[in-house]
Backbone as CSV, one residue per row, in Angstrom:
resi,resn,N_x,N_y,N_z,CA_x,CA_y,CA_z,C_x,C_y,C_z
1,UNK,59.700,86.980,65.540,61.080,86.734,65.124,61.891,88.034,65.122
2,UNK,61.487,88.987,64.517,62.163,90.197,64.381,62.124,91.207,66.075
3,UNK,60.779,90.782,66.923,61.389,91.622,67.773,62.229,90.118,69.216
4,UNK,62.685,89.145,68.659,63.850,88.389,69.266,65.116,89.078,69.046
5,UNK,65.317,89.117,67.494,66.378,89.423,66.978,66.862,90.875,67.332
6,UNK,65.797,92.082,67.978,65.969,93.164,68.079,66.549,93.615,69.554
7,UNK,65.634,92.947,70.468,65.805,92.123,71.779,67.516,91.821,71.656
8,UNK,67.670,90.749,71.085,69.097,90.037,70.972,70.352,91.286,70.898
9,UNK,69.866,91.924,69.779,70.871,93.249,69.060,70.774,94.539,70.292
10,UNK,69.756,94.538,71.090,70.111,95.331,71.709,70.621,95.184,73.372
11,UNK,70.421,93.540,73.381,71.124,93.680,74.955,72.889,93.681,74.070
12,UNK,73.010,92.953,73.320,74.762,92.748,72.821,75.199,93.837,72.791
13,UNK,74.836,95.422,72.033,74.917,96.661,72.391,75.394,96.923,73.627
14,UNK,73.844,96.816,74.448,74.086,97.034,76.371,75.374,96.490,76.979
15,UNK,75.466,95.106,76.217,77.186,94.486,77.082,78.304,94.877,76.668
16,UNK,78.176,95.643,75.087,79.172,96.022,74.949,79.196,97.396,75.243
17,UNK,78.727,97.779,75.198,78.749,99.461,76.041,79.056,99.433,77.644
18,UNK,78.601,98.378,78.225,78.786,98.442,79.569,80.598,98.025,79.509
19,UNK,80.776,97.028,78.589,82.695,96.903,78.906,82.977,98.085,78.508
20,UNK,82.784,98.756,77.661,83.867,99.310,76.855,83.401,100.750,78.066
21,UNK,82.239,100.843,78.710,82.645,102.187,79.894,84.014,101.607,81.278
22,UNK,83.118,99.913,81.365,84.332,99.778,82.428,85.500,100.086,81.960
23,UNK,85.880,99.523,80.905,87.514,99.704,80.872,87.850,101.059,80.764
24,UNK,86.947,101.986,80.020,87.270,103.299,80.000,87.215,103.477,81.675
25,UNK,86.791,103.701,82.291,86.532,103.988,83.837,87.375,103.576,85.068
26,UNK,88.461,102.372,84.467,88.979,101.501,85.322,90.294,102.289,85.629
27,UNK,91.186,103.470,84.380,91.733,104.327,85.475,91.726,105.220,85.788
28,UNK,90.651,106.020,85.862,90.294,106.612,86.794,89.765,106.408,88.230
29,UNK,89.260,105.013,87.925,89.196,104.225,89.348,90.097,103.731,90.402
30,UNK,91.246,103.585,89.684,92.607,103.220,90.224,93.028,104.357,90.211
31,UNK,92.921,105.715,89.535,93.793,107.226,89.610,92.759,107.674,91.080
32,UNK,91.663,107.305,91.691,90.743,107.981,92.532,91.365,106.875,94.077
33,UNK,91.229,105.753,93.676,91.733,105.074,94.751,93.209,105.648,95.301
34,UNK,94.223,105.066,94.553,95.780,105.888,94.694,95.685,107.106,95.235
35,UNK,94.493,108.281,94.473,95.121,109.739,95.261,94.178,109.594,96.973
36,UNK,93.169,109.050,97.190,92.572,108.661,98.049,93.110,107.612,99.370
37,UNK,94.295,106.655,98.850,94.986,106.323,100.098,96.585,107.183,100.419
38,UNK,97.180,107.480,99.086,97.975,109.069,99.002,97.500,109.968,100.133
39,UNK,96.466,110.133,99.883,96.176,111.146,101.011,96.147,111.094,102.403
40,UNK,95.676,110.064,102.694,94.966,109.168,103.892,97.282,108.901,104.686
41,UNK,97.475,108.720,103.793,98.999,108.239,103.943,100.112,109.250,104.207
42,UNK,99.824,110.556,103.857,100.214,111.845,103.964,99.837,112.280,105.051
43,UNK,98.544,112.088,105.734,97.973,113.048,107.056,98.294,111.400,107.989
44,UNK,98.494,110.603,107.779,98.978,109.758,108.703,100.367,109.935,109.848
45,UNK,100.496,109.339,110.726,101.883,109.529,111.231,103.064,108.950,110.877
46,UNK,102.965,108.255,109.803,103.912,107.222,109.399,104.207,107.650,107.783
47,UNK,104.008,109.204,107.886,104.296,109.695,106.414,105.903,110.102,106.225
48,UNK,106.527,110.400,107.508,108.416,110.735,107.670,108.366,109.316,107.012
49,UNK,107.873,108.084,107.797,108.932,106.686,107.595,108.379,106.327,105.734
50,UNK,107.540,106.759,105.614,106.994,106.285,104.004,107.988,107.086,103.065
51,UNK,108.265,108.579,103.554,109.005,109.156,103.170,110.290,108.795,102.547
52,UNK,110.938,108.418,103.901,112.290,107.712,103.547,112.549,106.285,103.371
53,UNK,111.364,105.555,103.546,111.248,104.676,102.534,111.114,104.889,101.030
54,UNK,110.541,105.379,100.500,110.156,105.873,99.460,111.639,106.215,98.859
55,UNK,112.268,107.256,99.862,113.239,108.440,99.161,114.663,107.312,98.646
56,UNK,114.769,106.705,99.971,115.720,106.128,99.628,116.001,104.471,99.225
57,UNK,115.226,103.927,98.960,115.025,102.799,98.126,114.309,102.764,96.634
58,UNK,113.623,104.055,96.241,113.823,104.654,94.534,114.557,104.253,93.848
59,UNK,115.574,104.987,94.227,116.876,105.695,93.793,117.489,103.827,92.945
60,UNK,117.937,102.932,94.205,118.753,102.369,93.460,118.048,100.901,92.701
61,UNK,116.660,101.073,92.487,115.089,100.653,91.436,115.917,101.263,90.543
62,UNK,115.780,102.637,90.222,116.191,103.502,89.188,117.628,103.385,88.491
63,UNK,118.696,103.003,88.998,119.935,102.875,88.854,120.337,101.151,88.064
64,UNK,119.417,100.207,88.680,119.225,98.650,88.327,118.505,99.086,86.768
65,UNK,117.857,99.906,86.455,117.200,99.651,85.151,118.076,100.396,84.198
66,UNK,119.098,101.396,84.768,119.948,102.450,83.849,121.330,101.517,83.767
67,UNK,121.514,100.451,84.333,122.433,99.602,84.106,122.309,98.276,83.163
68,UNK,120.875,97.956,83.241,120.524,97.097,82.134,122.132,96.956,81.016
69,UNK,122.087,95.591,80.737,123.106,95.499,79.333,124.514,95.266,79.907
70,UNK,124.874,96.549,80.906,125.824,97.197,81.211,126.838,95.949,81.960
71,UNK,128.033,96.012,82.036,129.070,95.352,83.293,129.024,93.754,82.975
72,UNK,129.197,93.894,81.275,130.045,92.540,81.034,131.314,92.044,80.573
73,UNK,132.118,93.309,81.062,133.182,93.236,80.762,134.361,92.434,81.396
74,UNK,133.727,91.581,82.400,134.676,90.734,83.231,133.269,90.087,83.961
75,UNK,134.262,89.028,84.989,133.257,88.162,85.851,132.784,88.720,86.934
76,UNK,133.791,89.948,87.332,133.990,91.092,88.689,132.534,91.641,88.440
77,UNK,132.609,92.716,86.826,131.149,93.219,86.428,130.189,92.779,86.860
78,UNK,130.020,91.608,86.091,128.754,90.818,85.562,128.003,90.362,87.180
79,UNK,129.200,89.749,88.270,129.230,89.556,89.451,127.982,90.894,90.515
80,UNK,129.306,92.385,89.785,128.754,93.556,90.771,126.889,93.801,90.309
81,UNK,127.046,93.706,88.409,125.709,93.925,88.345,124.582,92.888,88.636
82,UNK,124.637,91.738,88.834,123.860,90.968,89.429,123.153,91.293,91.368
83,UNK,124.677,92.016,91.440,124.421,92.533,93.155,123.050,93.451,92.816
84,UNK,123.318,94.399,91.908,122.893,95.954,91.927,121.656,95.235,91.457
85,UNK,121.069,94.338,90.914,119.756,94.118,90.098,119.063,93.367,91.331
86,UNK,119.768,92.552,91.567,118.835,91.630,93.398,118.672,92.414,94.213
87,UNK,119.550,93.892,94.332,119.394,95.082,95.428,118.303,95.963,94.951
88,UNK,118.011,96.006,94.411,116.694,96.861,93.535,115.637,95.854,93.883
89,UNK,115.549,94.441,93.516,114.437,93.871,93.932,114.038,93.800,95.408
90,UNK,115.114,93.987,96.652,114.850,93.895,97.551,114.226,95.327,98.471
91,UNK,114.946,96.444,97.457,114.661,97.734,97.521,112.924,97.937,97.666
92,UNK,112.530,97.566,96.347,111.164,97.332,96.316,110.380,96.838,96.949
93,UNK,110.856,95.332,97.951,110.014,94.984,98.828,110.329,95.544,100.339
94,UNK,110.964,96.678,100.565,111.119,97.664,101.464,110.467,98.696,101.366
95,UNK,110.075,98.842,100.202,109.107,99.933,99.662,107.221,99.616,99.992
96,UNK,107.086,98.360,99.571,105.940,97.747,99.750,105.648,97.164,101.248
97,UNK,106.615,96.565,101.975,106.128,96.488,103.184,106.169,97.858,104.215
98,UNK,106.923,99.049,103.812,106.768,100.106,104.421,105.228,100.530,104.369
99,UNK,104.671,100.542,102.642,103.004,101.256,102.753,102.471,100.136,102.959
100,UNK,102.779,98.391,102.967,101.628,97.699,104.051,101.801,97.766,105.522
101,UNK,102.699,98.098,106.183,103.091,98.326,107.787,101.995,99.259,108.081
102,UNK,102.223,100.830,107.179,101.500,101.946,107.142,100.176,101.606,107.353
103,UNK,99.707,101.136,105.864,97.979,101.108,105.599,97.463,99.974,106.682
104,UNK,97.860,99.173,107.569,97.641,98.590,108.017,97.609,98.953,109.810
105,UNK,98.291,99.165,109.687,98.491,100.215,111.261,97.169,100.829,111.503
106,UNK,97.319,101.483,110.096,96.260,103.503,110.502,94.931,103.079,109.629
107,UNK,94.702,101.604,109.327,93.390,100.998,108.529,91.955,101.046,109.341
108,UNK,91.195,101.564,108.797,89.704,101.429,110.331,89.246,101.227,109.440
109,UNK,88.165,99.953,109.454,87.066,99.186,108.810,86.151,100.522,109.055
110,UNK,85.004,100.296,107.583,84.389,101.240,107.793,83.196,100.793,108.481
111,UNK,82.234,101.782,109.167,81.642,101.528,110.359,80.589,100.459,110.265
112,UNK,80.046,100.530,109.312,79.009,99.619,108.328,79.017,97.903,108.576
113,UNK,80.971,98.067,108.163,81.240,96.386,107.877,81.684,96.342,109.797
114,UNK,81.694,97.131,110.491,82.117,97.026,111.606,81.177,95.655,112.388
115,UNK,79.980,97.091,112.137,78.707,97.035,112.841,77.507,96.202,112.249
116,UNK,78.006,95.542,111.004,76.958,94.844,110.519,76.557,93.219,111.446
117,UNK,77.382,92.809,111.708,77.313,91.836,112.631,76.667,91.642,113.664
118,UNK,76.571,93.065,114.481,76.009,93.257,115.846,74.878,93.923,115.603
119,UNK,74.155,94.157,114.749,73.226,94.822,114.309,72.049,94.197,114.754
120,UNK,71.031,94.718,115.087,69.743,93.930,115.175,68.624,93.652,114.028
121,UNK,68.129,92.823,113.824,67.145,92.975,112.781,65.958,94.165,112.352
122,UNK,65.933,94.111,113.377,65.005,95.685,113.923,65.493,96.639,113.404
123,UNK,66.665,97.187,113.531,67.785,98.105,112.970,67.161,98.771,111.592
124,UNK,67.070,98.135,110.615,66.476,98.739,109.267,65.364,98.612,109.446
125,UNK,64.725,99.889,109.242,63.203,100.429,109.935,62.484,100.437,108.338
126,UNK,62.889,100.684,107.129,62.561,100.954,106.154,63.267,100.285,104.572
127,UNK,62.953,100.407,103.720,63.411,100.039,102.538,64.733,100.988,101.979
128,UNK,64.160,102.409,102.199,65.442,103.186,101.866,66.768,103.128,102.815
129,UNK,66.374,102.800,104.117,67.752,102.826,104.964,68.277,101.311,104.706
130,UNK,67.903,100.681,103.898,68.483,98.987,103.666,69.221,99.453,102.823
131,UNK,69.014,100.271,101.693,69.533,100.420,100.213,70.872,101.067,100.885
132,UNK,70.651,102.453,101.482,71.817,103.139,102.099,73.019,102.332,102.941
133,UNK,72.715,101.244,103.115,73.638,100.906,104.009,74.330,99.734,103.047
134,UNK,73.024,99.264,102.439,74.143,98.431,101.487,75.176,99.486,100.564
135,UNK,74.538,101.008,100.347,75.529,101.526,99.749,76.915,102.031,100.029
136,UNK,76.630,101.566,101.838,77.994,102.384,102.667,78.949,101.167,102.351
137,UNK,78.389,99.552,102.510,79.602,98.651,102.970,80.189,98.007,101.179
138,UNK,79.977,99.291,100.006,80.908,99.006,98.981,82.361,99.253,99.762
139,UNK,82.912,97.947,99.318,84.509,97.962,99.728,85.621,98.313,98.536
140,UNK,86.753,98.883,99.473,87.579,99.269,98.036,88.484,98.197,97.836
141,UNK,89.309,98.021,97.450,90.502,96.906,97.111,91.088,96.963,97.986
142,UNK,91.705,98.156,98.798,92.348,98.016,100.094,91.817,97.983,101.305
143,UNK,90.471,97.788,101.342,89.837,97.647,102.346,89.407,95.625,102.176
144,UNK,89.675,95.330,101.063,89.512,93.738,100.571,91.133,93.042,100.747
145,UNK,91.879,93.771,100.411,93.636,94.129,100.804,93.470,93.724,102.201
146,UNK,93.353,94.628,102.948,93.256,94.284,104.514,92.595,93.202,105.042
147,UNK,91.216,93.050,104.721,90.626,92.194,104.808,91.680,90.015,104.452
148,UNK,92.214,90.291,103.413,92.487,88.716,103.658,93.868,88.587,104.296
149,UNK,94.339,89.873,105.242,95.777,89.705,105.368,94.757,89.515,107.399
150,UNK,96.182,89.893,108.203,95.971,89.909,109.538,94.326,90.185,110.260
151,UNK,93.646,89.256,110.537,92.538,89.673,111.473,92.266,90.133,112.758
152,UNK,92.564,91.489,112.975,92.997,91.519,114.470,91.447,92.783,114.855
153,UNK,91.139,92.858,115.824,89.552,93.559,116.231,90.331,94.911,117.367
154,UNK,91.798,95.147,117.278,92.623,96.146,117.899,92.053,97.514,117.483
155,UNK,92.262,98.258,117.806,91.791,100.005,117.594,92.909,100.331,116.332
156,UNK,92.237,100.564,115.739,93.224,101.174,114.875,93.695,102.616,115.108
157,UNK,95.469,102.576,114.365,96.428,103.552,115.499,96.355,103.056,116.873
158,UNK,96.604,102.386,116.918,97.032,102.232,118.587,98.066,101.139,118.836
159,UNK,98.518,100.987,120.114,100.424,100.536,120.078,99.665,99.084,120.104
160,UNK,97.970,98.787,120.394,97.763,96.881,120.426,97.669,96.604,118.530
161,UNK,97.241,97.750,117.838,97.276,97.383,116.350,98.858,97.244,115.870
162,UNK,99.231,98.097,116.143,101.141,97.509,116.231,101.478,96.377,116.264
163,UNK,101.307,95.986,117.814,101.729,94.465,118.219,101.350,93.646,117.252
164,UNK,100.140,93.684,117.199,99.681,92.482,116.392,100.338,92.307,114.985
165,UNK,100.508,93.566,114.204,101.198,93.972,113.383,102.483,93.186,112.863
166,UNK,103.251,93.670,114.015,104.701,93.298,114.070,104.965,91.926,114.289
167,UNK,104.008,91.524,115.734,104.632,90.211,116.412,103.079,88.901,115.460
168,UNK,102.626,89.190,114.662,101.541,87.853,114.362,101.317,87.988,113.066
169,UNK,101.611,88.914,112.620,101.529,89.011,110.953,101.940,88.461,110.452
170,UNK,101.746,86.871,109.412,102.918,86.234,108.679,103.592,86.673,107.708
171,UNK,102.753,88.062,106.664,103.663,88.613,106.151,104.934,89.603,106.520
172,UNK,104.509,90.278,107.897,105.840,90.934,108.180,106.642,89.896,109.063
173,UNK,106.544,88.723,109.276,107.462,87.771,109.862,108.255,87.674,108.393
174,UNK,107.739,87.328,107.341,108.241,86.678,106.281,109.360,88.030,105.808
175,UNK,108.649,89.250,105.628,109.648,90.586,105.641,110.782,90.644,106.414
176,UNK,110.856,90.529,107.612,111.669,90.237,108.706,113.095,89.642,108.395
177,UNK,112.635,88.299,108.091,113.649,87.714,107.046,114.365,88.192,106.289
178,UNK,113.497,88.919,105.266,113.836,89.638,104.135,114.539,90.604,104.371
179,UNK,114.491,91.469,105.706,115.343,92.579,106.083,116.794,92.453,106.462
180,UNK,116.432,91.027,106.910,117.780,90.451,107.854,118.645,90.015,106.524
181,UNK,118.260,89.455,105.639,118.862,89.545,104.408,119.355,90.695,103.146
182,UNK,118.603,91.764,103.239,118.744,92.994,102.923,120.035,93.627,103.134
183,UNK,120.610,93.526,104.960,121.322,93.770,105.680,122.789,92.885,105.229
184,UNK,122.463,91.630,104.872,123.704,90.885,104.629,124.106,91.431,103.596
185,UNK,123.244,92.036,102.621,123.152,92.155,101.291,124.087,93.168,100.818
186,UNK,123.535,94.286,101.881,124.492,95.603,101.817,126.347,95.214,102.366
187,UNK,126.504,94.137,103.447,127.262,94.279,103.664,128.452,93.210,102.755
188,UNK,127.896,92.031,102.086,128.347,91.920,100.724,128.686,92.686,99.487
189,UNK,127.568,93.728,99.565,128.250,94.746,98.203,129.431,95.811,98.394
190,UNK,129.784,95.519,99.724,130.899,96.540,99.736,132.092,95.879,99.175
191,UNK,132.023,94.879,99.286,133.386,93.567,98.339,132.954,93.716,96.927
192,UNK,131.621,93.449,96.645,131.285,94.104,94.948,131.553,95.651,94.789
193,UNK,131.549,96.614,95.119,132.128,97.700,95.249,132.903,97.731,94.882
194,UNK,134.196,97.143,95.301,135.713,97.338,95.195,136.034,96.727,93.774
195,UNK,135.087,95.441,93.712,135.454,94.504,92.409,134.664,94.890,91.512
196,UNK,133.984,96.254,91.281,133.843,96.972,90.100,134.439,98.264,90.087
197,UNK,135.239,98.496,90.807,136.165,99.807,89.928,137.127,99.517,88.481
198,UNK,136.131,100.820,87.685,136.392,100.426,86.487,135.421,100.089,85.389
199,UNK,134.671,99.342,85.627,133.437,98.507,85.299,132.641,99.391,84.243
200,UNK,132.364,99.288,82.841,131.619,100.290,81.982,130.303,100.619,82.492
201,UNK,129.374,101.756,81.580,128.129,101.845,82.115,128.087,102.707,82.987
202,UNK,128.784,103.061,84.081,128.762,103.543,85.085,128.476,103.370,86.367
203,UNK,128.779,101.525,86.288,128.360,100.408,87.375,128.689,100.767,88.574
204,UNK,129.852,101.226,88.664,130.621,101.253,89.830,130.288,102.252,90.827
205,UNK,129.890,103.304,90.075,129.490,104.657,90.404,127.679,104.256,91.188
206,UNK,126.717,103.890,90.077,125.617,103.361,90.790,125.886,102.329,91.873
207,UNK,126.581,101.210,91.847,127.185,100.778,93.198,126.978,101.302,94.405
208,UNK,128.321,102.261,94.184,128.564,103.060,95.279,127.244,103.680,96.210
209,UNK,126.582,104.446,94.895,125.173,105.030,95.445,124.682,104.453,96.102
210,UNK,124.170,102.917,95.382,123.358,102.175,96.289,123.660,102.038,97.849
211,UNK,124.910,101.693,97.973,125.642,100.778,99.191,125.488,102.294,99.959
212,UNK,125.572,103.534,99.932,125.233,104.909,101.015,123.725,104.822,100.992
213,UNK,122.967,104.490,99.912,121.756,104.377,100.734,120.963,103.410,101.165
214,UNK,121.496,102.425,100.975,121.324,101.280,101.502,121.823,101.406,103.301
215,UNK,122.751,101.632,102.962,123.009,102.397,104.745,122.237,103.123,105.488
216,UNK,122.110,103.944,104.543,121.356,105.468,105.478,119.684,104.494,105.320
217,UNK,119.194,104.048,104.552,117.963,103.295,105.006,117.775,102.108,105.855
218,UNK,119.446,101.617,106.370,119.086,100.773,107.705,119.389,101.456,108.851
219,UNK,119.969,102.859,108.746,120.075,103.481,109.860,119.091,104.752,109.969
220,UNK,118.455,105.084,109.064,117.050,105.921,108.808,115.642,105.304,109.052
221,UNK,115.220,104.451,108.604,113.802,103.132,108.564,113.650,102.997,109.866
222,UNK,114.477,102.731,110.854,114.115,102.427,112.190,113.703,103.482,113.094
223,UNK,114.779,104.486,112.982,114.831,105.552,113.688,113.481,106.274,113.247
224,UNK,113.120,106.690,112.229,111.598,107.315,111.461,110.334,106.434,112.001
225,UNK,110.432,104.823,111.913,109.481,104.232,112.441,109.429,104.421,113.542
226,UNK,110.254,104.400,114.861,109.873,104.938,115.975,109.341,106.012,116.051
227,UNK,110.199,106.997,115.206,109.161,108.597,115.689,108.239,108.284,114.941
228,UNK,107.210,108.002,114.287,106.108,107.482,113.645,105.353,106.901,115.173
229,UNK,105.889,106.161,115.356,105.058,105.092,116.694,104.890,106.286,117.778
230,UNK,106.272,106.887,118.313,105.867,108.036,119.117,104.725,109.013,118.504
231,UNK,104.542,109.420,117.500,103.454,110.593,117.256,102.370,109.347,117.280
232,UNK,102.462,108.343,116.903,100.757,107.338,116.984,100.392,107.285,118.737
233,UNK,101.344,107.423,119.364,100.921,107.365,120.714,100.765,108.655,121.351
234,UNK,100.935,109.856,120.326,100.325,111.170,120.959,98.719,111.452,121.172
């Protein structure tokens, strides 16, 4: 009875020690992943276009949350800040399909999960080279990320991982959309523009901001993604 009960008391210990390391561990696991595709994303060629993705769709994220409350002082306001808060959300998904375009482009399965398929049985000669290889094909989240989005067997970096990319991906079809709407978006807020001069908070002023970089990122994003595509084809 007593060594059940001891048994009992000490796996409940074991499970709780084992959560309480995961959760301790979980960000640093996510701080190791992040600086690990950070990096990978930096020595890539598509670090200008992440760049100014990044640089200039921030900004008016940042401006939608410093307006909170703000621009109810008429229907014009309330009107402009509704623009500025849907332009921030769309901001963001310009932000996110820029680093999935990226990580997806310049993504190479690692060699393991490549080659496990074509492998012969013969192949593992021993017990220790079984263990090793099951230890290579741990996957990360963005390698499980990739995995349930586009299946394409293209070279990664290369102009056929593109294609497939661009022209068969249902999420960047669905983006596509989203851009083409982006575009209407900006050219609607220049009428909200006008119909918040005045506007408390400092609506009018973040406005403005937005609608120049909202510009300069439909006339920047393209131009950067090409030179991106040109250095992938160096």
């Amino acid at each position: 009875m007593a060594a059940i009960l001891c048994e009992s008391f000490g796996k409940l210990l074991q499970g709780s020690c084992e959560a309480c390391g995961a959760v301790i561990t979980f960000p640093c696991k996510v701080c190791g992943c992040a600086t690990e595709q950070l990096t990978q994303l930096c020595r890539s060629p598509f670090c200008l276009f992440l760049t100014v993705a990044v640089g200039l769709n921030m900004p008016p994220i940042v401006f939608s949350f410093m307006t909170l409350g703000s621009g109810q002082d008429s229907d014009e306001c309330i009107s402009a800040s509704h623009w500025l808060h849907i332009d921030a959300m769309l901001c963001l998904i310009n932000i996110l399909a820029a680093l999935y375009m990226s990580v997806k482009i310049t993504h190479e399965p690692k060699p393991d999960d490549a080659n496990r398929d074509n492998s012969a049985p013969f192949v593992l000669a021993s017990v220790n080279d079984s263990a090793t290889k099951s230890g290579h094909t741990k996957k990360t989240l963005v390698d499980k990320m990739m995995e349930k989005t586009l299946e394409t067997d293209t070279r990664a970096r290369s102009m056929g991982r593109v294609k497939d990319i661009l022209c068969y991906d249902p999420l960047i079809a669905i983006y596509i959309l989203v851009a083409i709407f982006y575009m209407v978006w900006q050219s609607m807020g220049v009428a909200q523009g006008i119909s918040a001069d005045g506007c408390g908070g400092g609506l009018d002023h973040f406005l403005s901001l937005s609608l120049m970089l909202g510009a300069s990122y439909i006339m920047m994003g393209g131009m950067t993604f090409a030179c991106s595509l040109c250095c992938l084809v160096r």
